[in-house]
C-alpha positions in Angstrom: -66.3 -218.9 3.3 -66.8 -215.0 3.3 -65.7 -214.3 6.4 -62.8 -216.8 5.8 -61.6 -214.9 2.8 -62.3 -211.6 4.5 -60.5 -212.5 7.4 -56.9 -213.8 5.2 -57.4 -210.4 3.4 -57.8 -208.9 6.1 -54.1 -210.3 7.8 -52.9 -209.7 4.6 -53.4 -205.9 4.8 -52.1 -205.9 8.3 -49.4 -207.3 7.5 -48.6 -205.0 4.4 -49.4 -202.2 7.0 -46.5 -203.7 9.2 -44.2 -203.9 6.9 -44.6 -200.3 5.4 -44.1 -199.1 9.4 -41.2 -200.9 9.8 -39.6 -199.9 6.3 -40.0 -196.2 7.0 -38.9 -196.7 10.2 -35.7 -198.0 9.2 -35.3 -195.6 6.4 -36.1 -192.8 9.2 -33.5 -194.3 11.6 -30.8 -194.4 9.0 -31.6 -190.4 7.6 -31.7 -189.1 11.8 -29.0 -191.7 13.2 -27.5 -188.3 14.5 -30.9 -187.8 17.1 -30.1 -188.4 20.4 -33.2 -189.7 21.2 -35.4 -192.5 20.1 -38.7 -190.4 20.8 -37.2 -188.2 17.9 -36.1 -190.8 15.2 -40.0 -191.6 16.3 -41.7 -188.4 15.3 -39.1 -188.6 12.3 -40.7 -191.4 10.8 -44.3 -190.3 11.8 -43.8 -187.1 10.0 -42.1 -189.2 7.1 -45.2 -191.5 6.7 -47.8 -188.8 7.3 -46.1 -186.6 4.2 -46.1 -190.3 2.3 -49.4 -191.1 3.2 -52.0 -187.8 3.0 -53.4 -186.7 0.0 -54.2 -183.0 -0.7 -52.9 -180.2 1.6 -50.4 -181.7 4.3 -50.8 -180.0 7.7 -49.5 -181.0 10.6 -52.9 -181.9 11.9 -53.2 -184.0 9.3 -50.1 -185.6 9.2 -51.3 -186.6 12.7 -54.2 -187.7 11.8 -52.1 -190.4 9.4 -50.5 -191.8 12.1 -52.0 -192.0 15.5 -55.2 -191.0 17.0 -53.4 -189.4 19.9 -55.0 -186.5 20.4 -51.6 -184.7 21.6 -49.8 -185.9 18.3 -49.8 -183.2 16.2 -48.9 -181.0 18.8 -45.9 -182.9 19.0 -45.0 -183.1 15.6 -45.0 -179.0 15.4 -43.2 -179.0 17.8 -40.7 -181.7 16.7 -40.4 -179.6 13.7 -40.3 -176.0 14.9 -39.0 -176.3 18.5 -37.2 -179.6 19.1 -33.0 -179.1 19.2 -31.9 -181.0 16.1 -29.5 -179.8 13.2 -30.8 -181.0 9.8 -27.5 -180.9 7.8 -26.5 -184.3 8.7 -29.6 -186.1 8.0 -29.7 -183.8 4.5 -26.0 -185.4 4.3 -27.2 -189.1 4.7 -29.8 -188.6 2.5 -27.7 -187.5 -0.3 -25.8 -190.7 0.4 -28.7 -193.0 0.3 -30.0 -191.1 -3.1 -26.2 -191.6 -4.7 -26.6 -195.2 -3.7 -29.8 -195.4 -5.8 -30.1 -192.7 -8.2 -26.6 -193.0 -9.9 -26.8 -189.5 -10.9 -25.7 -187.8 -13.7 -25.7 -183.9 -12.8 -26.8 -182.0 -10.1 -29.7 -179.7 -11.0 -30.9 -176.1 -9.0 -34.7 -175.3 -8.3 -36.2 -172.4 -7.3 -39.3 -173.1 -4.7 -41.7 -169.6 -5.0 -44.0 -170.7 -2.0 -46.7 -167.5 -1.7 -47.5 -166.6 2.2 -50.7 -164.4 3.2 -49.1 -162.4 6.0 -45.3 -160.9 6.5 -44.1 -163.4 9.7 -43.1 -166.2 7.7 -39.2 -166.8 8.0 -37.7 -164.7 4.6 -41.2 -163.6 3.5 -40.7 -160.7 1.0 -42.8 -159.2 -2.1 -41.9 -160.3 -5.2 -42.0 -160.1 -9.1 -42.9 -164.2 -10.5 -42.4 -164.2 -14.1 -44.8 -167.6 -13.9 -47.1 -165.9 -12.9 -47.1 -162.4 -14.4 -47.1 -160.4 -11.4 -45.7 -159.2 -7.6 -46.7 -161.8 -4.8 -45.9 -162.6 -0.8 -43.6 -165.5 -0.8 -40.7 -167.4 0.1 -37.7 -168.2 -2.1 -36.3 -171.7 -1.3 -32.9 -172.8 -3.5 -32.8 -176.7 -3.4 -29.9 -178.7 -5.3 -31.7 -182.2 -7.2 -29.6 -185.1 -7.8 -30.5 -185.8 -11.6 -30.5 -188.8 -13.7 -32.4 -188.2 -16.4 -36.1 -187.5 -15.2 -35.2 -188.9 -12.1 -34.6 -186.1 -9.6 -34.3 -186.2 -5.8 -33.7 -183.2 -4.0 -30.6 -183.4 -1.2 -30.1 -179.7 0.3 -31.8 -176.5 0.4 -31.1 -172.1 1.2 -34.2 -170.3 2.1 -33.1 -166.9 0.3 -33.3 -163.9 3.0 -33.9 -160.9 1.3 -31.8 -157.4 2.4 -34.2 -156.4 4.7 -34.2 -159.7 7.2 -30.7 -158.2 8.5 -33.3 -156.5 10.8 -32.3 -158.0 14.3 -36.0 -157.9 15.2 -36.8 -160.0 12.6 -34.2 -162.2 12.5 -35.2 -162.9 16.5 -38.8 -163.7 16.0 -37.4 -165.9 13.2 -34.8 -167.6 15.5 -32.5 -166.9 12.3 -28.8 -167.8 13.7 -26.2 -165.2 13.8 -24.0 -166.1 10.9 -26.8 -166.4 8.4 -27.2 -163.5 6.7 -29.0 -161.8 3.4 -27.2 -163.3 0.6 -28.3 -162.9 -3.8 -29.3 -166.3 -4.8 -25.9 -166.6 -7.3 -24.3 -166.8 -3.8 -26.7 -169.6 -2.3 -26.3 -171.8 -5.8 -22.5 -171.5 -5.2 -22.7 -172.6 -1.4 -24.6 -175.4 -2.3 -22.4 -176.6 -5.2 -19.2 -176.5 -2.4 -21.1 -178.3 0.2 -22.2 -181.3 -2.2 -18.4 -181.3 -3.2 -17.3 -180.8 0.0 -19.4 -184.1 1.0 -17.3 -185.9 -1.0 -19.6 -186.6 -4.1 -19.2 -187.4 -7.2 -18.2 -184.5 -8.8 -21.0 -184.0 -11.6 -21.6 -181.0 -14.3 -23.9 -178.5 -12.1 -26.9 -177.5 -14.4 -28.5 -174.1 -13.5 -31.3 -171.7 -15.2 -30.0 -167.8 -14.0 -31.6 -166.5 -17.1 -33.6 -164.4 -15.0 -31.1 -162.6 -12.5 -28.9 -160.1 -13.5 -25.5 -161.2 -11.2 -25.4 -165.0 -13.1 -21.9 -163.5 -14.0 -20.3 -163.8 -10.2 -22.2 -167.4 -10.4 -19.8 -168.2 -13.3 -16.9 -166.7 -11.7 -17.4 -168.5 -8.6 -17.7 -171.9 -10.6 -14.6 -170.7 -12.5 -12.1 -170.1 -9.3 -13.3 -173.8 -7.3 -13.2 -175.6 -11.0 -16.8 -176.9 -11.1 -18.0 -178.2 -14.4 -21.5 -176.0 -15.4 -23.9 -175.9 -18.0 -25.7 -173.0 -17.1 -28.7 -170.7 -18.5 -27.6 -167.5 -18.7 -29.3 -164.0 -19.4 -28.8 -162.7 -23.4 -27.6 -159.9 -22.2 -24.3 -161.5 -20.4 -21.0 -159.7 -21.5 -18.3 -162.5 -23.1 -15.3 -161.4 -25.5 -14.9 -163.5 -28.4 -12.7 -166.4 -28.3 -11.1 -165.5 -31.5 -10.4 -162.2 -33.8 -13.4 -161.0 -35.6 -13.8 -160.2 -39.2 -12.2 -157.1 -40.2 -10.6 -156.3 -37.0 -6.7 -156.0 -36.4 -4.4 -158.6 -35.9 -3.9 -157.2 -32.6 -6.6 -155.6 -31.1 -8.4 -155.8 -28.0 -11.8 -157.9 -28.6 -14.5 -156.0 -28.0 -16.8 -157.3 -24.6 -20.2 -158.1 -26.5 -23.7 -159.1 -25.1 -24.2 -163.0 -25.4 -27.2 -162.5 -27.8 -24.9 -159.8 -30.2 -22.3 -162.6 -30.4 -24.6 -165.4 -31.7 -26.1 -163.5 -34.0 -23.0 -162.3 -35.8 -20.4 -164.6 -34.7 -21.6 -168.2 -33.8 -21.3 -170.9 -36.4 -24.3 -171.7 -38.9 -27.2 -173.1 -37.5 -26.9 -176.7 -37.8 -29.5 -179.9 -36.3 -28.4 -181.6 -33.3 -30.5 -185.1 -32.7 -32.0 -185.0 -29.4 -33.3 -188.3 -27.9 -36.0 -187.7 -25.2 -36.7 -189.7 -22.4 -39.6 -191.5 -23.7 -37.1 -193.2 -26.4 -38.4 -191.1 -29.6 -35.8 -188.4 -30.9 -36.1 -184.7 -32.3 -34.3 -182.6 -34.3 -32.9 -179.0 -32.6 -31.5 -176.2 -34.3 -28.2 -174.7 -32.2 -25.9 -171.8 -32.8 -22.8 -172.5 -31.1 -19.2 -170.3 -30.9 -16.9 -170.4 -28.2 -15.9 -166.9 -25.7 -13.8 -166.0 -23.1 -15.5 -163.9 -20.1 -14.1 -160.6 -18.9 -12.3 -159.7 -15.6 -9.8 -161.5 -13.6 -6.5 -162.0 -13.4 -7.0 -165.7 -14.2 -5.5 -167.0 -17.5 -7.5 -167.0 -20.2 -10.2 -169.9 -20.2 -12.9 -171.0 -22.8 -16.2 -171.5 -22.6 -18.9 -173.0 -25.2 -21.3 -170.1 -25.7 -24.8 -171.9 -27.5 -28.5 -171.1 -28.1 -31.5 -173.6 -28.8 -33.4 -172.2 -31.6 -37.5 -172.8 -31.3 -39.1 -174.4 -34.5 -40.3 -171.7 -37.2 -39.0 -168.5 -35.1 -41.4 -168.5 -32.4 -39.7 -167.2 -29.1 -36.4 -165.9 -27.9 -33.5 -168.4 -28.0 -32.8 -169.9 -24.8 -28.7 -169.3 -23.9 -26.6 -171.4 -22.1 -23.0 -171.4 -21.1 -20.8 -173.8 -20.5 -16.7 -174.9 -19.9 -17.5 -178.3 -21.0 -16.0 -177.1 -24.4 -14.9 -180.4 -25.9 -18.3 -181.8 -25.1 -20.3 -183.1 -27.7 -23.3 -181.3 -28.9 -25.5 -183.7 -28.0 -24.4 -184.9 -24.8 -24.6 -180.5 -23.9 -28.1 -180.7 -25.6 -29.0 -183.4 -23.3 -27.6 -181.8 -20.3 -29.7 -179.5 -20.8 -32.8 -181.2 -21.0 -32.3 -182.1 -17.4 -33.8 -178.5 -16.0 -37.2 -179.1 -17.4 -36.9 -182.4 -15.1 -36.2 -180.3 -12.1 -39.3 -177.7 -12.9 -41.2 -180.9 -12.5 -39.7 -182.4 -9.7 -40.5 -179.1 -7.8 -44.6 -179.2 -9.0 -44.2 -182.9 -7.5 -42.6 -181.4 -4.1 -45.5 -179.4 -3.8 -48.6 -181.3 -5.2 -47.3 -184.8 -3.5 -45.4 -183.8 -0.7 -46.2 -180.9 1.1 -43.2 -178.4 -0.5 -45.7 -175.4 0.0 -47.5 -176.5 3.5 -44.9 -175.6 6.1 -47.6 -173.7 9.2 -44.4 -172.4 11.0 -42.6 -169.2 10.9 -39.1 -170.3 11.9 -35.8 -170.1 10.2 -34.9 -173.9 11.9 -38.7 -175.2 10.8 -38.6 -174.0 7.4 -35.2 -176.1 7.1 -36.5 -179.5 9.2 -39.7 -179.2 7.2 -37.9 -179.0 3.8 -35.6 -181.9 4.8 -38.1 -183.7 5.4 -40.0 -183.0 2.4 -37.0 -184.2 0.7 -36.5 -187.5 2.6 -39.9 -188.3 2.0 -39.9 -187.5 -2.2 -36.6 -189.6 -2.1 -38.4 -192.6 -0.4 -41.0 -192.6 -2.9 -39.0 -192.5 -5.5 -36.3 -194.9 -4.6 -37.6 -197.2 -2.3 -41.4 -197.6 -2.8 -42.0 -200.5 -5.9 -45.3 -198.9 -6.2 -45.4 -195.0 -4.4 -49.2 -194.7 -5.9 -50.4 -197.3 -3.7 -48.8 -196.1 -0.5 -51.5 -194.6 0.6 -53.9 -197.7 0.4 -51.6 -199.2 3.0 -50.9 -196.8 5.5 -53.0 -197.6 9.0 -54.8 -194.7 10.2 -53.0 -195.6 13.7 -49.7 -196.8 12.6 -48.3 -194.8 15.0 -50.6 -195.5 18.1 -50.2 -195.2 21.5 -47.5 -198.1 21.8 -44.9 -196.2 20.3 -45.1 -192.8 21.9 -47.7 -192.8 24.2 -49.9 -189.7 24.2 -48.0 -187.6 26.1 -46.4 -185.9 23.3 -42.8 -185.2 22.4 -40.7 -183.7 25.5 -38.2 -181.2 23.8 
């Protein structure tokens, strides 16, 4: 009766086993239609599985490992990756397809990816200052747009931010960085992103943003402004906005004077008053806002207002945070919730890198960093949307899914 039982448990798992293969496989087919070749949508899925199915640090020897016991496999996955002809924008644009389908979203979210490198070869490796971490570090800077609905959040594209000094031409050719792709501040890569998600025909949704840290969130604003996206975005106190109105004691006709954000809360927004926040979890909490409307300054564009307001922290302790937004005639709350939605993407970026291998990219290639982020992405999405159970995937992933039916062990020709 033991080996009976042991032996229906064991179909069982093969069959679960069979059916996970074939899911991802479809999934994989639909995301890299655009691959000419079979043998790719092949290592498409393999890589998709391996990131779905390893545990801990996800190298490409491991993602191997996952898969197929080919002992040319993860040679040809690196290589699939790094070296192998294939343009990742349209697979990024079926994803964000499939994740619409699914997610439903309600804003689209940025995140900034700090991913620290040892050496200096590393495609856009520069030093830099990481408030989160209270000092100067070797890294990588990736800017990735998050579908958002509520907690939910699925990341769709991605910039890897080139700092000024990767217009080198040496470096950009040992990076295989292409010719029109040049050093650009990340206001400018948030913008691009924003205009290629509208250009793909989405939904147009409110684009939430934390720029409290960089000085230039101002051509950010300006930019969202001139190609009328709707924004509720974290900006620095220090931000110059003109009063939307006269201020006390000032003449009929004067010129508003340009104040910092921070100056015009303190003496100009309305009283303090609670705003009822309901958290994700279904219990509610009470926030303090100060809220006044400005205009920005510059331009030859017609006047426009925007909803200047600041969360105040319980009892005094810590600095406001600011936001601004043109969503004037917004309701508190509905703002308030908004933005609630960037402490879901901080999240979502610890899961890209604890779960899915944000962080593990072994290349050094402009094209790699992209493919491997893409793929990153396809896999979080998967897991997310697709998976009843993601926590379990593991359990039934063969440690030669792959095997030497589907690709053989010669390895991927490229």
């Amino acid at each position: 009766m033991t080996t009976v039982a042991f032996g229906q448990a064991h179909s069982s798992v093969h069959s679960s086993v069979q059916e996970t293969g074939r899911r991802v496989t479809a999934y994989a087919d639909q995301l890299f239609t655009h691959l000419p070749r079979a043998d790719q949508r092949r290592w498409a899925a393999a890589y998709l599985l391996g990131l779905l199915a390893v545990s801990g640090r996800k190298s490409v020897r491991s993602l191997a490992a996952a898969v197929t016991d080919s002992p040319t496999a993860s040679q040809s996955l690196h290589r699939f990756v790094n070296s192998s002809p294939w343009a990742w924008q349209p697979a990024r644009g079926e994803l964000t397809r499939w994740v619409e389908e699914r997610l439903r979203p309600k804003a689209w979210t940025i995140g900034t990816a700090v991913v620290p490198k040892r050496g200096n070869q590393s495609c856009g490796v520069h030093r830099r200052f990481v408030p989160a971490l209270g000092r100067t570090i070797n890294c990588q800077v990736g800017i990735g747009l998050f579908l958002a609905a509520g907690h939910r959040q699925v990341p769709v594209d991605w910039r890897l931010h080139l700092p000024g000094e990767w217009a080198d031409e040496r470096l950009r050719r040992r990076a295989r960085i292409p010719e029109p792709i040049r050093p650009l501040p990340v206001w400018a890569h948030v913008l691009d992103l924003a205009d290629a998600l509208a250009a793909h025909g989405s939904t147009p949704l409110p684009l939430v943003a934390d720029l409290g840290e960089y000085k230039e969130s101002d051509r950010l604003l300006q930019g969202l402004r001139q190609r009328g996206h709707d924004f509720v975005v974290t900006v620095p106190p220090t931000l110059a906005v003109l009063p939307a109105a006269p201020q006390p004691g000032s003449a009929r006709d004067a010129a508003p004077a340009v104040v910092s954000a921070r100056s015009f809360l303190h003496t100009s927004g309305e009283v303090p008053r609670s705003v009822v926040m309901s958290a994700h979890g279904g219990t509610t909490r009470p926030t303090r806002v100060v809220t006044g409307l400005v205009r920005l300054p510059g331009g030859a564009h017609a006047p426009r207002f925007y909803r200047l307001f600041a969360e105040y922290p319980r009892e005094g302790r810590g600095a406001p945070v600011i936001r601004l937004t043109n969503l004037v005639h917004r309701p508190m709350d509905e703002l308030m919730e908004l933005t609630e939605v960037q402490s879901g993407t901080r999240r979502a970026l610890r899961h890209l890198e604890g779960s899915f291998g944000l962080q593990d990219f072994e290349g050094r290639s402009y094209p790699g960093w992209h493919r491997h982020v893409t793929l990153v992405s396809a896999a979080c999405a998967y897991s997310g949307l697709a998976e009843p159970d993601p926590e379990d995937f593991a359990d039934t992933v063969p440690p030669n899914w792959l095997g030497s039916g589907a690709l053989g062990t010669a390895g991927l020709l490229v």
